[in-house]
C-alpha positions in Angstrom: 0.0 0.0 0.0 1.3 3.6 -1.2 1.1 6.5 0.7 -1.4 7.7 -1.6 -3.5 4.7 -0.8 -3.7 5.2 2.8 -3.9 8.8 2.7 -7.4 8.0 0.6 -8.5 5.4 3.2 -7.6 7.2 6.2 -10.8 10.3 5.5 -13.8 9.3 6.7 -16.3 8.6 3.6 -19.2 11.5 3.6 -22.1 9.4 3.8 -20.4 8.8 7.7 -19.8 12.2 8.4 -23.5 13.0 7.4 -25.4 14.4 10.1 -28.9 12.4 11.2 -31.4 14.9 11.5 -33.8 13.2 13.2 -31.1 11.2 15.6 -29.6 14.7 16.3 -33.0 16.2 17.1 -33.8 13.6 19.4 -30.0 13.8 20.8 -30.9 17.6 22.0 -34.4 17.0 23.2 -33.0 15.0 25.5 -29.7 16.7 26.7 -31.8 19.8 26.5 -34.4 18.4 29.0 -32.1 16.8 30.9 -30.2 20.2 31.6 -33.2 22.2 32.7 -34.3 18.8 35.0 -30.8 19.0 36.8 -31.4 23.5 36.8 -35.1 22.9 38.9 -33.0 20.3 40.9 -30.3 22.9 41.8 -32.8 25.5 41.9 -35.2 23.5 44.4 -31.7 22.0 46.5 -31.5 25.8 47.7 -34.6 26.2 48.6 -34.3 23.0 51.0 -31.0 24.1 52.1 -32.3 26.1 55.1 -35.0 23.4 56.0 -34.0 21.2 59.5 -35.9 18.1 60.1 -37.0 16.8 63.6 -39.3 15.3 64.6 -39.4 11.3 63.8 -36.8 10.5 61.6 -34.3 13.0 63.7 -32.4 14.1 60.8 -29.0 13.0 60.1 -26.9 12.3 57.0 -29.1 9.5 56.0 -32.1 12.2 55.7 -29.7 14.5 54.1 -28.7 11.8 51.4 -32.3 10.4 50.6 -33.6 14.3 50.5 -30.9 15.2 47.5 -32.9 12.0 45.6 -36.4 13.6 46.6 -35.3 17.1 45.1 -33.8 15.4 42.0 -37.2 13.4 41.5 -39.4 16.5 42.0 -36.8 18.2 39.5 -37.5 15.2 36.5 -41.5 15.7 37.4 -41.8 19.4 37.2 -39.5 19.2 33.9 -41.8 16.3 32.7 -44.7 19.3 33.4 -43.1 21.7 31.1 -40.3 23.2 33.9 -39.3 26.5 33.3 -39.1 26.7 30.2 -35.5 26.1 29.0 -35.4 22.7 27.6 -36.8 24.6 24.3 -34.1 27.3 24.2 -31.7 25.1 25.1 -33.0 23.0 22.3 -33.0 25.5 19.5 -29.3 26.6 20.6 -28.1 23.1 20.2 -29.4 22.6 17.1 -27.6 26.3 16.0 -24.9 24.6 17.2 -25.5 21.2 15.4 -26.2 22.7 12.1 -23.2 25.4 12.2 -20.7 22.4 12.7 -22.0 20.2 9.8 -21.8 23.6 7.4 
């Protein structure tokens, strides 16, 4: 094999660098909805910063651990609600984004 030769096989064909539309659309629907679930999760972790338990369960890391999940589920179900609103921004800039780099 000539240099030539393995110059030629060593670019990737352009059927492969071909972007999917549709597999890129659904790529950045669901990074974009993931990012605004883990934003609500942050936003709501603040909020429960300040809050001390007592009471029954008494507290304690184990509380502190198992709340974390129980802000990052009510993050995923107000998302799942329509959120704030950023999933579709963050949507359309990804797809900017997509569309610039395959030009």
């Amino acid at each position: 094999m000539d240099a030539s030769t393995s110059l030629i096989m060593a670019q990737p064909s352009p059927l492969a660098a071909a972007p999917k539309p549709m597999a890129d659309m659904a790529k950045a629907d669901a990074a974009s909805k993931e990012y605004e679930s883990v934003f609500i999760s942050q936003f709501l972790g603040s909020m429960f910063s300040g809050i001390k338990s007592d009471g029954i369960t008494g507290g304690g890391q184990g509380e502190e651990m198992f709340r974390s999940l129980m802000v990052n589920e009510y993050g995923k179900s107000l998302e799942q609600r329509g959120g704030f609103g950023l999933a579709a921004h963050m949507k359309a800039e990804l797809l900017k984004h997509q569309q610039a780099a395959a030009q």
